[in-house]
TIRO-611433 format. One record per residue (C-alpha): residue in three letters; chain; x, y, z. Coordinates in nm, 4 decimals, always signed. Layout:
<vexbas>
+------+-------+----------+----------+----------+
| rest | kette |       xx |       yy |       zz |
+------+-------+----------+----------+----------+
|  ala |     A |        X |        Y |        Z |
...
+------+-------+----------+----------+----------+
</vexbas>
This chain:
<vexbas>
+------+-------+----------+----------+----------+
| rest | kette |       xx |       yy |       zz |
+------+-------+----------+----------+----------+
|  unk |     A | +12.2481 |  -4.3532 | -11.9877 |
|  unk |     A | +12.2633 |  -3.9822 | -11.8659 |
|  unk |     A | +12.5684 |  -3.9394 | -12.0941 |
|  unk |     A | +12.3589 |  -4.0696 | -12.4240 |
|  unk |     A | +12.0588 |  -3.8129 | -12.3398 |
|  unk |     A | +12.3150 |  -3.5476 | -12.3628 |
|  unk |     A | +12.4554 |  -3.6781 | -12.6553 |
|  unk |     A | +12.0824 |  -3.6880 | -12.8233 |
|  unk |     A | +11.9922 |  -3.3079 | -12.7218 |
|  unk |     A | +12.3615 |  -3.1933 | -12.8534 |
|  unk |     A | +12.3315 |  -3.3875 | -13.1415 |
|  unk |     A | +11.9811 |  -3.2148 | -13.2317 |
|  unk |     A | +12.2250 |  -2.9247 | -13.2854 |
|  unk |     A | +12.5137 |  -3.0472 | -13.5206 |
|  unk |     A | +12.6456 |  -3.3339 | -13.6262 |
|  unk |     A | +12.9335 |  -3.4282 | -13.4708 |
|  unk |     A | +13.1384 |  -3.7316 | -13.3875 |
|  unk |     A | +13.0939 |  -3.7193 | -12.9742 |
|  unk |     A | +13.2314 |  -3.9844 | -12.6999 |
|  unk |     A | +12.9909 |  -4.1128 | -12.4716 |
|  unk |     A | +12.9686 |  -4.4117 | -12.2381 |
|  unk |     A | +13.3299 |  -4.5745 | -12.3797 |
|  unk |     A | +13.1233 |  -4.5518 | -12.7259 |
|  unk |     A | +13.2127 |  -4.3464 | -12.9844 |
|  unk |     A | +12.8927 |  -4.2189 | -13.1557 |
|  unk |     A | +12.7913 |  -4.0456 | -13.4757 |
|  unk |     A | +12.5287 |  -3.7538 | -13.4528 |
|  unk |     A | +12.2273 |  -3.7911 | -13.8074 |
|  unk |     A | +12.0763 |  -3.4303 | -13.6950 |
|  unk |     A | +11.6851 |  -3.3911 | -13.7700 |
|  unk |     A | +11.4638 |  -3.1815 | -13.6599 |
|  unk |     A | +11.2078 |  -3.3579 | -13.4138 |
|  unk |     A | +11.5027 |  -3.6018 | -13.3132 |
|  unk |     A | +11.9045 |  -3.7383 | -13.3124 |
|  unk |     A | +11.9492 |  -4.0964 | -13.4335 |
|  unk |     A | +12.2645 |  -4.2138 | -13.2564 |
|  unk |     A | +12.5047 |  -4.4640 | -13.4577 |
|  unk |     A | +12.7959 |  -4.6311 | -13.2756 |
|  unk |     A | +13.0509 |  -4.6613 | -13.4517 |
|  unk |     A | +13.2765 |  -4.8479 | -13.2277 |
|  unk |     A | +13.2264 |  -4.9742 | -12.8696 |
|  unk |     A | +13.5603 |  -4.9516 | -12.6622 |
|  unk |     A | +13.6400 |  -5.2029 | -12.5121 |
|  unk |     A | +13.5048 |  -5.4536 | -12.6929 |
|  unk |     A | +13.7918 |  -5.6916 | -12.7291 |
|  unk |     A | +13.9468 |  -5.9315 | -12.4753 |
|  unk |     A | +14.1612 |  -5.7303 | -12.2120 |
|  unk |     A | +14.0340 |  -5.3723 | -12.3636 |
|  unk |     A | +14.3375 |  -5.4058 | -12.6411 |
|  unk |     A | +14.1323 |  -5.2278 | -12.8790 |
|  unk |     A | +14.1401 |  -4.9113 | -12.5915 |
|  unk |     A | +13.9011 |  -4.7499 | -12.3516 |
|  unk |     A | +13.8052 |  -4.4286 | -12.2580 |
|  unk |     A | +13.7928 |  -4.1490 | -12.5599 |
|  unk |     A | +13.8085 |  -3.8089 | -12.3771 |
|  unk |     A | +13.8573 |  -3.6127 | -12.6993 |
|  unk |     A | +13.6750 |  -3.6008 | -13.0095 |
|  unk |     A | +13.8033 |  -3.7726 | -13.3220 |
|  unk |     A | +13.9553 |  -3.5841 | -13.6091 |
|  unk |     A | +13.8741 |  -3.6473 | -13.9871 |
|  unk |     A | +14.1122 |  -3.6409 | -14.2202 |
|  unk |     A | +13.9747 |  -3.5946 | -14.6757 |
|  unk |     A | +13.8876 |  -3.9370 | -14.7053 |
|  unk |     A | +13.6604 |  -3.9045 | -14.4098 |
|  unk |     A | +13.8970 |  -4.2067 | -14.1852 |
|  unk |     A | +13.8147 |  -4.1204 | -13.8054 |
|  unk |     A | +14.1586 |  -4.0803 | -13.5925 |
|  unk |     A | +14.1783 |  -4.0322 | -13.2550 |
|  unk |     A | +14.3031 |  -4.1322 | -12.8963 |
|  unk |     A | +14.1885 |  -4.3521 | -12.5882 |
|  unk |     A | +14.2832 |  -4.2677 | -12.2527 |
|  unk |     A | +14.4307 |  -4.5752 | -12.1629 |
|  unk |     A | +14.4486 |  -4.9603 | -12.3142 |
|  unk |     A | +14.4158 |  -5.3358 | -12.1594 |
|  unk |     A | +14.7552 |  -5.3850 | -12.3022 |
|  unk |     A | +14.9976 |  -5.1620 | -12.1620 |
|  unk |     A | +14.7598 |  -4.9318 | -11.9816 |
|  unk |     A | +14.9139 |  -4.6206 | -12.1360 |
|  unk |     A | +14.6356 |  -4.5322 | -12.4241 |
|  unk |     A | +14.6562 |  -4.5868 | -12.8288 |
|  unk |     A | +14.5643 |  -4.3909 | -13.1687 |
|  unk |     A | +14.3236 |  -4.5547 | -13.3269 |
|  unk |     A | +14.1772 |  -4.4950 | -13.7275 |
|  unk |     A | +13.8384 |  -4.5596 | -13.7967 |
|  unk |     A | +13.7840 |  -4.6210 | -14.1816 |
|  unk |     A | +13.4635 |  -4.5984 | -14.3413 |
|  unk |     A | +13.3025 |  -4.8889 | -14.5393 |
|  unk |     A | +13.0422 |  -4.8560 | -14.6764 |
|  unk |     A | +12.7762 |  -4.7644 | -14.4045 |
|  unk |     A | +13.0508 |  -4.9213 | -14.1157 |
|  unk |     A | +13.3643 |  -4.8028 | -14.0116 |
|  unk |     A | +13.6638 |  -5.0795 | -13.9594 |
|  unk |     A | +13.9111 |  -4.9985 | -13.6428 |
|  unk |     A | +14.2345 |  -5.0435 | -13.6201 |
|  unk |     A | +14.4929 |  -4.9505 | -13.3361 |
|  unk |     A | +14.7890 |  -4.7121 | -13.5212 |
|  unk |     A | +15.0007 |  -4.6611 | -13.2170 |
|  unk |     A | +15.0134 |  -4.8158 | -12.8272 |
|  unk |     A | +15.1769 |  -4.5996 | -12.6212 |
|  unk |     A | +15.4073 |  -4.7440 | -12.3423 |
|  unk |     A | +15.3741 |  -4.6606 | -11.9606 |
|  unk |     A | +15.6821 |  -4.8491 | -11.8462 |
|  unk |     A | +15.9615 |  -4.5622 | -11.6738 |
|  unk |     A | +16.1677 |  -4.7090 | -11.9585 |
|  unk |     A | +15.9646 |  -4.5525 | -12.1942 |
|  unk |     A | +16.0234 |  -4.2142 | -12.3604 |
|  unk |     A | +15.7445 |  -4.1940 | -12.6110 |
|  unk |     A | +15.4620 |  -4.0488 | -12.3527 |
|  unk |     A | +15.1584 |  -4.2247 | -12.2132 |
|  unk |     A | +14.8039 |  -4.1578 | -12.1521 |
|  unk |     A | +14.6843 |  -3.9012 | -12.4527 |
|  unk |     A | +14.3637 |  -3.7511 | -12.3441 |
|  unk |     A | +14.3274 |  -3.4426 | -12.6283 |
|  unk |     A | +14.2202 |  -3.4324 | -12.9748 |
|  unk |     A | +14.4726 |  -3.5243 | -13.2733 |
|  unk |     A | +14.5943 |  -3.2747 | -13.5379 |
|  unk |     A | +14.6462 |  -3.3799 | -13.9090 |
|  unk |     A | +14.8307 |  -3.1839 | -14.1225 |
|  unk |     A | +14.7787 |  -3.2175 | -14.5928 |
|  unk |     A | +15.0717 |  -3.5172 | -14.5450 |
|  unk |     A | +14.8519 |  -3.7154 | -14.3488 |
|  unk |     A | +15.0683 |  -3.6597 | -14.0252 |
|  unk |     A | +14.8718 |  -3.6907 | -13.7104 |
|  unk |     A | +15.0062 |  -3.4752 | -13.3818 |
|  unk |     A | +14.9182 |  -3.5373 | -13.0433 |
|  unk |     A | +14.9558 |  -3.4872 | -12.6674 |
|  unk |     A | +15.0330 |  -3.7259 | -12.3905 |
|  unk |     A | +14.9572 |  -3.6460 | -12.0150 |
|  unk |     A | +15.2237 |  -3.8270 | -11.8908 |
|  unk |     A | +15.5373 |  -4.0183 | -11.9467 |
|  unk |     A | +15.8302 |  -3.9164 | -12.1904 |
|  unk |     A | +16.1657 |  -3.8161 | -12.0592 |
|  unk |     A | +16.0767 |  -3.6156 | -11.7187 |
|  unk |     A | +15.6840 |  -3.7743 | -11.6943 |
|  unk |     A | +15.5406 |  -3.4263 | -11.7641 |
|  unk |     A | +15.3847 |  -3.5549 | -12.0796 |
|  unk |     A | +15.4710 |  -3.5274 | -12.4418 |
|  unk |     A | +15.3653 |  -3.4096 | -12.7743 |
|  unk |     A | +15.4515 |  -3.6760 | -13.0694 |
|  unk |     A | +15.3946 |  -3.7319 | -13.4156 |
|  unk |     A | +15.2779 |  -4.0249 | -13.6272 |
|  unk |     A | +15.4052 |  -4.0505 | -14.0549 |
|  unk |     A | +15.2202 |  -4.2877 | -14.1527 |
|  unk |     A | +15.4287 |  -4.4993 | -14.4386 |
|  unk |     A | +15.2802 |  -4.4654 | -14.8200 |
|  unk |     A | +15.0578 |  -4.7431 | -14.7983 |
|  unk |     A | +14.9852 |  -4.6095 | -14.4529 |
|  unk |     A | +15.0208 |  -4.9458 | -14.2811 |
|  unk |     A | +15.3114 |  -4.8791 | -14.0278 |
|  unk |     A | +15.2374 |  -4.5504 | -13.8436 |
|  unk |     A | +15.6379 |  -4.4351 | -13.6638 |
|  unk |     A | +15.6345 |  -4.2496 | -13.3803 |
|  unk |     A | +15.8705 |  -3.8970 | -13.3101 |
|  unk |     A | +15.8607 |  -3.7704 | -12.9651 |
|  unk |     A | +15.8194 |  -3.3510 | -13.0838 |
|  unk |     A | +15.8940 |  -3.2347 | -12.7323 |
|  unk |     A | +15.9265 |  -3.3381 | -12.3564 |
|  unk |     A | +15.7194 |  -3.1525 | -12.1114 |
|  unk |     A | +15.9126 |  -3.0411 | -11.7659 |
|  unk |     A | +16.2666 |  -3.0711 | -11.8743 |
|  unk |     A | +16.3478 |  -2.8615 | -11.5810 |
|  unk |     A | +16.1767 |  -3.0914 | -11.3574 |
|  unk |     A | +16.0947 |  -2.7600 | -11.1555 |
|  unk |     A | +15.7675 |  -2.7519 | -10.9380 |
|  unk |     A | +15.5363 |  -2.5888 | -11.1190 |
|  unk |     A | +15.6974 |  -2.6826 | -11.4257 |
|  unk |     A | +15.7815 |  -2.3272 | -11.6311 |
|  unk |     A | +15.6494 |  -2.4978 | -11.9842 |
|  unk |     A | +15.3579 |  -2.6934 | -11.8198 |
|  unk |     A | +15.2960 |  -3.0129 | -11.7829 |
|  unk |     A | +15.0169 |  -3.2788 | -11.8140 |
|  unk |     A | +14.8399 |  -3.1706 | -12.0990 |
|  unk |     A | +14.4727 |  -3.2890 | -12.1150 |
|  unk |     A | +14.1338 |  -3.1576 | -12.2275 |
|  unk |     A | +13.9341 |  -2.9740 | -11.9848 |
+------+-------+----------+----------+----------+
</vexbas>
């Protein structure tokens, strides 16, 4: 609850999509008060496979969909990109991308910072882990021209030296 008072005085100030409480929430701004709208409760589905745990903020792309990142997921426990579409006064959710925390797995695991979109529609992104030395990634999604199959393009590898501290960093993660 102390994370939803916060939520109410910052929202008093802009209006901004905010994560709170495994909720992802929608700031209405007026001037005596916030009114709060969820627009999708994490966690909500059998196992968590819809994700858990939004550290970053969502990013908007023109047609106002909602894309962004949980920290981790009841299905592989390594985090997904999700896109929340508008319609109408809801939003429908769909998971783009599970990431994969198996040490087979190259593709990164566990985003916890905001997504980028570029005019194409392209969404880039950071993992905190995982990829080819476990330092963490940073990946791309193309979505396809219907934009129902999202692929996935590992950019870069964090720690390919596998030095202690690594020289290009490692772990990336919001503060």
């Amino acid at each position: 609850m102390a994370a939803i008072a916060v939520a109410r005085a910052y929202c008093r100030l802009t209006s901004i999509v905010i994560c709170a409480a495994a909720s992802l929430l929608m700031c209405a701004p007026v001037l005596s008060a916030a009114k709060l709208t969820t627009l999708h409760a994490f966690c909500s589905k059998l196992n968590c496979t819809d994700g858990e745990t939004p550290y970053a903020p969502p990013v908007a792309d023109s047609n106002g969909v909602l894309y962004g990142t949980t920290y981790t997921d009841g299905v592989n426990k390594a985090g997904v990109v999700y896109a929340l579409t508008p319609k109408g006064a809801k939003f429908t959710y769909k998971v783009l991308y599970r990431f994969c925390l198996s040490g087979t797995c190259t593709d990164g695991s566990v985003p916890a910072t905001a997504l980028t979109i570029d005019i194409h529609g392209n969404l880039y992104g950071t993992t905190s882990h995982g990829g080819a030395f476990d330092g963490g990634t940073v990946f791309e999604l193309m979505p396809n021209a219907g934009r129902t199959h999202w692929k996935h393009v590992t950019l870069y590898d964090f720690c390919p030296s596998q030095l202690s501290p690594c020289p290009d960093g490692d772990s990336p993660s919001v503060v």
